[in-house]
N, C-alpha and C positions, 0 to 999 in steps of 0.2 A: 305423190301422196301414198304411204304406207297405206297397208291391209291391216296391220298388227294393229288392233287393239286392248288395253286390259283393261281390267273393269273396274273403278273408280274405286278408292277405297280397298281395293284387295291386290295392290302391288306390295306388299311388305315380303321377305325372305321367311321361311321357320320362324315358328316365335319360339320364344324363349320359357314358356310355359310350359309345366310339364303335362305330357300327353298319354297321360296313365287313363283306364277305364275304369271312374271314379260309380257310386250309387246312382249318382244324379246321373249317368250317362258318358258317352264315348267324346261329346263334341264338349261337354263341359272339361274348363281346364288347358283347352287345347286353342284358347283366342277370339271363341264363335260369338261370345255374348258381347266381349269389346268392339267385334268387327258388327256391331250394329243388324246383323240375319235375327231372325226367329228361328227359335227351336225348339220345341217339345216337347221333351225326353220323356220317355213313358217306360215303364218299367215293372208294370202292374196295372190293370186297367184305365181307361181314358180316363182322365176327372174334368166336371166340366171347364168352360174357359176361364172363368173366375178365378178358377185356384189353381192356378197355372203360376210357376215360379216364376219369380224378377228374371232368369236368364232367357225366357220363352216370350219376354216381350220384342216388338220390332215392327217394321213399316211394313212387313209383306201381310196383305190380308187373310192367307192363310198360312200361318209358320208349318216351320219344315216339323216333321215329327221324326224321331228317334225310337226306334221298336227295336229293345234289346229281348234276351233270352227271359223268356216268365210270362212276356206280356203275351195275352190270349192273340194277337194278332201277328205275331213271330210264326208259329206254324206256316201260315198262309204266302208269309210274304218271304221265305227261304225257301219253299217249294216251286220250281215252276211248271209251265203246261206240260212239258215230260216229270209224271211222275214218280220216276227211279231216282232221279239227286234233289235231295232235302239235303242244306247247304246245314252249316252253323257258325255261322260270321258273331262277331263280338256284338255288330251291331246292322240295324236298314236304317239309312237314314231315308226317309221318304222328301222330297223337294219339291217348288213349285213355280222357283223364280231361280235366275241363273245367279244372282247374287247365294242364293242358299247352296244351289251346288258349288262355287265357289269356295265359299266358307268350310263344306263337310271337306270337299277333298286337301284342302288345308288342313284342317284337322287331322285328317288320315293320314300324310302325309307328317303331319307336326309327331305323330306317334308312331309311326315307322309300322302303320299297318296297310296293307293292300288295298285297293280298291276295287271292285268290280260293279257292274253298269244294269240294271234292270230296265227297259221300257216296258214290255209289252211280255216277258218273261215265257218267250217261244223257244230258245235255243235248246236246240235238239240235243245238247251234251251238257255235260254240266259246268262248262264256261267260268259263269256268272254265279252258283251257289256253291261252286267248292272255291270255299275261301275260308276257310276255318280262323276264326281268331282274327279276321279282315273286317272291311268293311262294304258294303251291298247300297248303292247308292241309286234308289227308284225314282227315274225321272216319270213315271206314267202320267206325274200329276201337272207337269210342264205340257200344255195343247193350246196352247196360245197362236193364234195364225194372224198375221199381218202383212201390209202390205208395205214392200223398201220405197225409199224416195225414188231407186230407178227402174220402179215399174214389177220389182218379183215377189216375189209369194213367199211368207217367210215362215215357214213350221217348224213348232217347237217339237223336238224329239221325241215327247210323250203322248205324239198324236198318233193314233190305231188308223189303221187303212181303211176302216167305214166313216172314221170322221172326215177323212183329209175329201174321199170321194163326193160323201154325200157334200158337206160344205163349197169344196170346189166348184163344183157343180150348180150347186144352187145357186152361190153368190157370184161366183165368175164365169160358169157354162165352159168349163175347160176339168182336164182329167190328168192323174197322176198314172203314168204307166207302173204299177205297183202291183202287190200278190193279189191276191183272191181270198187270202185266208184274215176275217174280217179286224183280228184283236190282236193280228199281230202289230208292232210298236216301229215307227218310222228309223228307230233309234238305232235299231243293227239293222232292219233290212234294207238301209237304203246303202249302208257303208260296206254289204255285201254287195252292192250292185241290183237288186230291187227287179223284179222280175213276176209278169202277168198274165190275164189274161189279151191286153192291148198292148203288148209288147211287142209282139209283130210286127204290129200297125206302124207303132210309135217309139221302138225302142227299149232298152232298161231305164229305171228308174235313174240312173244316173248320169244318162246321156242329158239330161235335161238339169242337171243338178250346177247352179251359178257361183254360189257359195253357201260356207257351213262355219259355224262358231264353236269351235271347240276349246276345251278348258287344256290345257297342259300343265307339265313340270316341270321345268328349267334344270339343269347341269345343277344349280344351288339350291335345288328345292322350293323353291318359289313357284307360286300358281300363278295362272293369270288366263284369261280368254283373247284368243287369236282368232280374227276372221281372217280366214282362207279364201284366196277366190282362184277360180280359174284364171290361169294362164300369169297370176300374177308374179311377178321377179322373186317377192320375197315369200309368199305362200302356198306358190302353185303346187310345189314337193306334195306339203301337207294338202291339200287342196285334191291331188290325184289321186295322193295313198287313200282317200274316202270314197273313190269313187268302185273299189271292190275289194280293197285290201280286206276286209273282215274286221268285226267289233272287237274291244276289251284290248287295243293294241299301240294307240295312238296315244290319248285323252276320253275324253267324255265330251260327248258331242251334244250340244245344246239345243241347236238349232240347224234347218236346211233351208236354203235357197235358192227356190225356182224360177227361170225363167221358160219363154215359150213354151207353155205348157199348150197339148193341142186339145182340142175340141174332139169328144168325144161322138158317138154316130148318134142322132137323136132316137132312133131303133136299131135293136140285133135279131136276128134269128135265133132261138137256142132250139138245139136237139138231144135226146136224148134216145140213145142208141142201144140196144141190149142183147148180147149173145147168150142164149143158154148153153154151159158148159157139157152138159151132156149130149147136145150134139157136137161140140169142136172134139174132133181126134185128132191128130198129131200132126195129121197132114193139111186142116186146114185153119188150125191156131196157126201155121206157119205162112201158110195163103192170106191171112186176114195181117199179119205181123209183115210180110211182105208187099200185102199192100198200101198200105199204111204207111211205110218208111218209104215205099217209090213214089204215093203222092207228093210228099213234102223234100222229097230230092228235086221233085222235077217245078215244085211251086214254093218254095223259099226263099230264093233270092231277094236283094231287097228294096226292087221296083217292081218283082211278079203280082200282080192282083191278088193272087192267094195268099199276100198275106194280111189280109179282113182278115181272114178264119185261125184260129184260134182252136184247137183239140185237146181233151186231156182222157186217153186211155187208160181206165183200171181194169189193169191185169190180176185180178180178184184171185185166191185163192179155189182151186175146185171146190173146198168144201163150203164156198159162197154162192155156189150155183149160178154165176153170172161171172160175164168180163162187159164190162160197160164203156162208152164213150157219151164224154161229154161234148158239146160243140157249141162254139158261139160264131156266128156270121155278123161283118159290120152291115146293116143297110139293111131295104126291105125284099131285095133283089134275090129270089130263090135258085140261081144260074151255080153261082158258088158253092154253097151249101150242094144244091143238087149232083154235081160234078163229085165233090167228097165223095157225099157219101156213096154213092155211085161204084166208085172209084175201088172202095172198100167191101165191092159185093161180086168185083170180077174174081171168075173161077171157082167160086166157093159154093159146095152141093147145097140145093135146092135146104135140105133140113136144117144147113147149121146158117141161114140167112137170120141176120136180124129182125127185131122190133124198133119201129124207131115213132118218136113222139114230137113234134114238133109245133112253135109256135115264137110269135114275132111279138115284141114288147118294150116298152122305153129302157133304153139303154140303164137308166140310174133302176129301174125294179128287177133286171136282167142282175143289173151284177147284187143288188140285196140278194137276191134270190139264189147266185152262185156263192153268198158270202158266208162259207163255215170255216169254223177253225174244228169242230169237231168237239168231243168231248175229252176231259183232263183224264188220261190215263197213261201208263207208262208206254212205252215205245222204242225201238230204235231204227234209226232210215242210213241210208246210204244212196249214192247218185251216179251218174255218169252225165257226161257229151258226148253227141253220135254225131259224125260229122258225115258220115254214109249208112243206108237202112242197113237193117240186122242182117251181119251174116249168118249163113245157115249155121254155124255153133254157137254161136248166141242163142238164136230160137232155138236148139234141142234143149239147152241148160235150162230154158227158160221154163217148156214146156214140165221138164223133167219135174224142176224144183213146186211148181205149182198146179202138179198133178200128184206129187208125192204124198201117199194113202196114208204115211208113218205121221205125219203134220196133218194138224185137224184145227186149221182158225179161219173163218170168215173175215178175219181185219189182217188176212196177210194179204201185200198186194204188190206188184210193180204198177207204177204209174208212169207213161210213156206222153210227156207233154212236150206240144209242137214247139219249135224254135224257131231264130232265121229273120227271115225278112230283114225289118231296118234292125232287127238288133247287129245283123252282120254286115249293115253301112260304114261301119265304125271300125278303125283299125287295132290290131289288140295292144297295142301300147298307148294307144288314146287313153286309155281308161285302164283300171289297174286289171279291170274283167280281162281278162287275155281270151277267152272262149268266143272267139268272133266268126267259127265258119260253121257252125252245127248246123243241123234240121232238126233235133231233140233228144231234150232234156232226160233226164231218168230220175224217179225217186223209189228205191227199196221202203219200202215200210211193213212194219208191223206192231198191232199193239195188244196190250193185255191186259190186265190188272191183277191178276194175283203173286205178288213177290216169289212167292215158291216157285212159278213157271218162267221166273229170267232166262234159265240155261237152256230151257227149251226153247224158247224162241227167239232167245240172241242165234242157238244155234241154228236154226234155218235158214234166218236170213244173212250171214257170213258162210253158211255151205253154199247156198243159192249165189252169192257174187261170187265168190271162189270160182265155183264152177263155171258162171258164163264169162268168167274173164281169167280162166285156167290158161291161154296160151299167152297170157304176158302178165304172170305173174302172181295172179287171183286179184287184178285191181286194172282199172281203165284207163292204160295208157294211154302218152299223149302220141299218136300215132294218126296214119290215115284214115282210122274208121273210129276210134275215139279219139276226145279230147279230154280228161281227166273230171275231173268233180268239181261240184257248187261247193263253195265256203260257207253259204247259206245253209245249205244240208250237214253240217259238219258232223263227220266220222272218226272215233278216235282210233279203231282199228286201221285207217289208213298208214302205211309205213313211209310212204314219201310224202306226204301230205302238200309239203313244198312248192313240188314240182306239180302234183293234180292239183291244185286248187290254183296257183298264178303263174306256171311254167315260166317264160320269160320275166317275168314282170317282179319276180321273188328278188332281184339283191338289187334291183331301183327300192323296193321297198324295204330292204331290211336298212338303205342308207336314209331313207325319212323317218325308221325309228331312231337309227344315232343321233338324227339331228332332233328330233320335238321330243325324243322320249328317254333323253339319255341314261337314264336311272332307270331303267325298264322296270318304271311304277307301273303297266299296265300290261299285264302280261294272263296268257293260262296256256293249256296243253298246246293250243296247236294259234297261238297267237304267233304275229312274225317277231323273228329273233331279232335281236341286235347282231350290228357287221360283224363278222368275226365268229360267230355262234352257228 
């Protein structure tokens, strides 16, 4: 039995119509009204449904809409949650049904314009909105969840990580190992490899992942949907390259497909831990930074019982007066929790001890409660893998950069989150994740909001990585003590980006873009190349 299927009605090659960006819109002209989709086209305020033209009728209950440049809701939907790239695409086709994305990426395709993928519009670079003269195709309105005939969970791509939880949960009593940050979009974060607070416990998100339906483009330009599954003869390529290769590189991913998903802890402990910066001096930011990285050395593994617990360190800027940790413990059992934090208080003078807040709560209010994405404003982050705690020039740079009196922001911060456990059950060419032996993760960040202050604070935090990873190059090799960078975090300043982000696992993948993406219709800065590139 094939995997391959296409979707009924949209196997034809290019049409033959010309695919100019006509008044009425980008998809008019270009096939979309004959191939029986709804569509939109808006160009100037909504008008109501009534007066909606003959080409915007069609069986989907809600037609796709078309938001070209004019219309008041174009600002909104070419900007994403990083404030600094405001895109200017010809056109958004906004979608709701796989048959509509379908139809636009034909379209796009029929006019020799680019495509790039909107879910949840978190990507840290500008990916997705530098596409000038392209087309921006928003699946957020695709959250459709059902269940396959053999038993898995099938999410449509425009599902946020508060719907997939809370639903999950309520309707099935089972949990998606997925982020913490509540709006971001299943869409790329699961085809980065998907990554939590129950990761630990359970894995990345795509250790759990069965199959996925994604759209392609054949050698002739031809569209069609392919379900992928694991391990199958004819889809498994495509199937793997989803499981970390990184969004905007394959297709357009429709939908995922879960199986064994696990059961969540019916309570967590959370902690909330707080150091004032004006007692940590230099010698025991490195005392609390060292103990921290020997907990999780010596409890990672991924049958150790510590991996219940779950930490996320902000390394706050001085000028925020704190460095905080978060914590979450599976179960009601305070042995765990107690031993961290613990753990985190050896050798450290009597003044620079923490504040810590603690309490036990149902696991589904525990993670609302952990679930921000924050507020919209510009930003730029960078990452690492530590596969061994910090050495001591790590901790000077660090201390350096985030004591440095010249930088004055409260939202500068490194965040040091735990890794390990069953995430490193898993071998690194199982999954296209290659980062299979860490204890933790790293996320640089900083944000701001006033355009005038880009050059200030791009420049701290590419002095601050420079400098703690000054002896291999200004960047986290993949070495004994790091292992390179999240694709998820994506850094355009990266120079090998290649090699950090899927070290081995880069020219497996650059041979499943020749095969599914032979026209590399889906490409941006740091997508993977084609063979040969």
């Amino acid at each position: 039995m094939t995997s391959v299927r296409e979707t009924s009605g949209h196997t034809e090659g290019r049409s033959g119509r010309s695919g100019r960006l006509s008044r009425r819109g980008f998809l008019v002209g270009s096939g979309t009204a004959a191939a029986g989709v709804a569509v939109a086209t808006v160009a100037a305020p909504p008008r109501p449904a009534a007066a909606r033209p003959p080409y915007a009728t069609g069986d989907s209950p809600v037609p796709a809409a078309e938001v070209l440049p004019g219309d008041p809701r174009y600002p909104a939907l070419v900007t994403g949650f990083n404030q600094r790239f405001t895109g200017t695409p010809a056109a958004v086709v906004v979608v709701t049904t796989q048959d509509q994305c379908v139809a636009a990426v034909r379209a796009a395709v029929a006019a020799g314009r680019r495509v790039t993928v909107r879910a949840g519009g978190h990507c840290y670079e500008g990916f997705v909105t530098d596409n000038p003269g392209g087309v921006v195709l928003d699946v957020s309105g695709m959250r459709a969840v059902t269940r396959t005939p053999d038993g898995g969970i099938r999410l449509e791509s425009g599902c946020t990580n508060w719907d997939v939880y809370e639903l999950l949960y309520k309707s099935h009593g089972v949990t998606l190992p997925a982020g913490s940050c509540y709006s971001v979009g299943l869409g790329g974060h699961v085809v980065g490899g998907g990554y939590g607070l129950m990761s630990r416990e359970h894995g990345l998100t795509v250790d759990h992942l069965s199959a996925l339906d994604v759209v392609v483009v054949d050698a002739d330009r031809s569209v069609r949907v392919v379900t992928a599954r694991r391990g199958d003869p004819l889809t498994g390529d495509l199937f793997w390259a989803h499981t970390g290769g990184g969004g905007g590189t394959f297709g357009v991913v429709v939908a995922y497909t879960f199986r064994d998903l696990p059961a969540p802890p019916p309570t967590v402990q959370l902690a909330t831990t707080t150091w004032q910066w004006s007692a940590l001096d230099a010698a025991s930011f490195a005392t609390l930074l060292r103990n921290y990285g020997g907990w999780l050395a010596a409890n990672s593994g991924p049958d150790s019982p510590g991996r219940r617990l779950f930490g996320l360190l902000k390394l706050s800027h001085v000028s925020a007066g704190t460095v905080t940790l978060l914590t979450q413990a599976s179960g009601e059992d305070p042995a765990l929790l107690d031993g961290f934090l613990g753990a985190l208080d050896d050798g450290m003078p009597a003044a620079a001890l923490p504040t810590t807040t603690r309490r036990t709560m149902p696991w589904l209010q525990a993670t609302q409660t952990l679930n921000g994405s924050g507020p919209n404003q510009r930003g730029k982050y960078k990452s690492a893998y530590m596969r061994r705690p910090f050495p001591d020039r790590h901790v000077a740079a660090l201390h350096a950069a985030l004591t440095d009196a010249s930088y004055r922001n409260p939202q500068a911060l490194v965040q040091v989150d735990t890794y390990g456990g069953r995430i490193n059950a898993v071998a690194s060419g199982d999954t296209a994740v290659s980062q299979r032996s860490s204890i933790m993760k790293l996320q640089y960040q900083t944000y701001w909001t006033d355009p005038a202050e880009d050059e200030l604070h791009l420049g701290w935090i590419r002095r601050c990585y420079a400098s703690v990873y000054a002896d291999t190059g200004g960047e986290p090799a993949r070495d004994d003590v790091t292992d390179g960078c999240y694709v998820n975090y994506p850094d355009v300043d990266l120079r090998d980006w290649p090699t950090l982000y899927f070290g081995p696992n880069y020219r497996r993948l650059q041979e499943v873009k020749g095969r599914w993406d032979p026209t590399d219709q889906f490409h941006h800065a740091q997508s993977v190349r084609p063979p040969g590139r």
